[in-house]
N, C-alpha and C positions, 0 to 999 in steps of 0.2 A: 362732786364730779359732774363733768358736763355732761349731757347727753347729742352725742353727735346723729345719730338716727338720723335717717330717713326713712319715709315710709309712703307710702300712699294705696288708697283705693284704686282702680281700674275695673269700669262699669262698662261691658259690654254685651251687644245685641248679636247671639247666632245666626249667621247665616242661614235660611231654610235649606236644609238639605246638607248641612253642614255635622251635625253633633256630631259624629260617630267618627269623623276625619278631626273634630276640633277634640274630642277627648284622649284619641291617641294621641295630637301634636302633645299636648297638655304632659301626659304623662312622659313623652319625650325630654322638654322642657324643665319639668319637676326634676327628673334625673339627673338632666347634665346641671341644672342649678346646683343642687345637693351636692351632687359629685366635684364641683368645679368651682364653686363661689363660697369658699368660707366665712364671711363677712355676711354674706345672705339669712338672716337673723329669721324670718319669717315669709313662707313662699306660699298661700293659700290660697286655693281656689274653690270656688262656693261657687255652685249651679243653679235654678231654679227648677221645681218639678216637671216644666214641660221641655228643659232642654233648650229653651229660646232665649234665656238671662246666664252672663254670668258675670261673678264679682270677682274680682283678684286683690289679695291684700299680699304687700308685699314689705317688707323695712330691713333696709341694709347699715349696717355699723357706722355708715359715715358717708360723703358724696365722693370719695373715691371708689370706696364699693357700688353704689348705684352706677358711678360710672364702667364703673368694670362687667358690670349686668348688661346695662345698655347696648355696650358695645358687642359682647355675646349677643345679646338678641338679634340686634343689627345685623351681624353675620351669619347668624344661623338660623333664625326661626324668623324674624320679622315677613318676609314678606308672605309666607305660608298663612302666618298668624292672621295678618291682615284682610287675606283672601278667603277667609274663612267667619269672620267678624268688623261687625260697625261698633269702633268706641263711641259712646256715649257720655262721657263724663270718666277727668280724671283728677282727684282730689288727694295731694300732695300736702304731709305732714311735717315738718320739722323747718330747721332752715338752709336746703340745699345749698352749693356752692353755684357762682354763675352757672361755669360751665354745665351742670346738672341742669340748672334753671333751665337753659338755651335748650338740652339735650330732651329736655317733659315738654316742652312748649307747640313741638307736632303734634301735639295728642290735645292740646288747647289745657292745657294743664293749670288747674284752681288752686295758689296755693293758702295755705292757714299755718301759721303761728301760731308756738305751744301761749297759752294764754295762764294755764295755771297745773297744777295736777303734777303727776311722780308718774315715773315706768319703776318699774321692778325687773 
């Protein structure tokens, strides 16, 4: 069986003065994902303890579904998201389709090729 996956890290820096507006977006976000994106395989987000870091790990069924994210984001949360956080580094797992490609590459998007290894 192939594995169509996408997935990537998202590394970014809070805004000062930000957490408390970027943890409700978050939980905003978390919801409509879950509730709206069934393809959305894994939607995590890890903090660091002062609230200044945080990481998003994300992997979708295939690059239809990341496109289908995407495009939600775009319209609904991106520019809140962005006003509230500096990305820093975004590291892209699998082999997205162009169009995905084109669609990560705002964000300066790093990608990597599965080199060896199994998902379960």
């Amino acid at each position: 069986m192939i594995n169509n996956n996408v997935s990537w890290i998202l590394e970014l820096d809070i805004n000062d003065g930000k957490s408390d507006d970027f943890k409700a977006l978050m939980a905003e976000m978390v919801t409509a994902t879950k509730a709206n994106e069934p393809d959305a395989l894994n939607y995590e987000w890890f903090i660091s303890g002062d609230d200044k870091h945080c990481h998003i790990y994300e992997r979708y069924s295939d690059s239809a579904a990341t496109m289908t994210h995407l495009g939600n984001f775009g319209a609904k949360f991106a520019e809140r998201f962005l006003g509230m956080v500096a990305p820093t580094r975004l590291t892209v797992y699998g082999d997205p389709s162009s169009e995905a490609r084109v669609a990560l590459a705002g964000l300066g998007a790093v990608h990597m090729e599965l080199l060896g290894g199994f998902a379960r």
